[in-house]
C-alpha positions in Angstrom: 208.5 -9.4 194.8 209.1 -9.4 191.4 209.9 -13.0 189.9 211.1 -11.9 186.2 210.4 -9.6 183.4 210.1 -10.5 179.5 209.9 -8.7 176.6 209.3 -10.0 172.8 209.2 -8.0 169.5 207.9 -9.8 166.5 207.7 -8.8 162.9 204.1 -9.3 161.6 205.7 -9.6 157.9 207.8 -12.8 159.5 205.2 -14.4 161.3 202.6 -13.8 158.0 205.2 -15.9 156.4 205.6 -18.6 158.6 202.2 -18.9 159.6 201.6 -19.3 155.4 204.3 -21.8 155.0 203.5 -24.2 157.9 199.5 -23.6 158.2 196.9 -24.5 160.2 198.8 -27.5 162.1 201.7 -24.3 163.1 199.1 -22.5 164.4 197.0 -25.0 166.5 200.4 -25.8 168.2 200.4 -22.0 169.2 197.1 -21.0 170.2 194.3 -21.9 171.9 190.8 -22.4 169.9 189.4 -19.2 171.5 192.5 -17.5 170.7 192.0 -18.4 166.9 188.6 -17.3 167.0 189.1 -14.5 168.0 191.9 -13.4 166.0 190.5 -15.1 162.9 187.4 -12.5 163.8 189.8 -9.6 162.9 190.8 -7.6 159.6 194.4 -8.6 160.0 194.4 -11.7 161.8 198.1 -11.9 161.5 198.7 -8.8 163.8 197.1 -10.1 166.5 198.4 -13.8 166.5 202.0 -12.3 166.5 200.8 -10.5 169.5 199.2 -13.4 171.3 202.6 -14.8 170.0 204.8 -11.9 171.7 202.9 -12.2 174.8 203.9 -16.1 175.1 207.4 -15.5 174.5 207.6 -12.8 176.8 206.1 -14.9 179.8 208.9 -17.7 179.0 211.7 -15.0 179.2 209.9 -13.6 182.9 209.4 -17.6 183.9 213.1 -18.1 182.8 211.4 -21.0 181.0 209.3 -22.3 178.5 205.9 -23.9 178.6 203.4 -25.3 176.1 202.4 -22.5 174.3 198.9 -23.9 174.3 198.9 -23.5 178.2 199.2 -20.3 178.0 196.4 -18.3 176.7 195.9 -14.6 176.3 192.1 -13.4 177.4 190.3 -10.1 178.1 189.0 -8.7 181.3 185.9 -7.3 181.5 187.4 -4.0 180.6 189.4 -5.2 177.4 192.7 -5.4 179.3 194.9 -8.4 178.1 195.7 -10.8 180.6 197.7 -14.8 180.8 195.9 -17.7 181.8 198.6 -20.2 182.4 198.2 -23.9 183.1 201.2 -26.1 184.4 203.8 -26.9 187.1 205.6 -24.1 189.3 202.8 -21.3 188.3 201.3 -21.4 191.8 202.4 -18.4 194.2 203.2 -16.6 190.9 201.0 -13.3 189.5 201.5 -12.3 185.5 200.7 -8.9 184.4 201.0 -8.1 180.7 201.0 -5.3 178.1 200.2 -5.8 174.6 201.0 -3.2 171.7 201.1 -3.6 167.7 200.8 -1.6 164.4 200.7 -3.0 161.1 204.9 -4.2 161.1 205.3 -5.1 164.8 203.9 -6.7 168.2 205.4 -6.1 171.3 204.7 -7.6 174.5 205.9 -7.0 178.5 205.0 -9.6 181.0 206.3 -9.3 184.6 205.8 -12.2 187.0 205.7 -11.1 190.7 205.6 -13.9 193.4 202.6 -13.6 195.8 
């Protein structure tokens, strides 16, 4: 049975911006240390922390609340499929599934939460 559905857009250009202005400390509130590494691995870093960024936001809106953003972190099955890994009260019984897209101006993510 499906629990809630989110969706998040977010400008790259935006979150280039505010990632400049605030810095490291902004970021380290966001993301996990293997999420930085990995994005920080990329040609465009930016593109894919306003993804990891989108697919947070979008879990919130399914939840129909927020979380640490650092308790949740985006990872990779074996196949290269993104996926949540979610640490903290009420997530028991629940099952995320997420889609991930972006080009060079926008990330876009879709997370439905189904109870289980």
């Amino acid at each position: 049975m499906v629990h809630g559905v989110g969706i998040e857009i977010v400008s790259v250009e935006r979150f280039l911006a505010v990632m400049d202005r605030r810095g490291e400390k902004f970021l380290r509130r966001l993301f996990t240390e293997a999420e930085l590494r990995y994005c920080k691995r990329k040609k465009s870093p930016a593109v894919h922390l306003s993804a990891r960024f989108a697919a947070k936001r979008s879990l919130f809106k399914a939840l129909g609340r927020s979380l640490g953003y650092a308790s949740v972190e985006v990872v990779h099955d074996g196949n290269g499929a993104p996926s949540l890994a979610v640490e903290g009260p009420g997530i028991d019984g629940l099952r995320c599934s997420l889609s991930i897209s972006h080009s060079a101006d926008y990330s876009i993510a879709e997370t439905i939460v189904e109870k289980i």
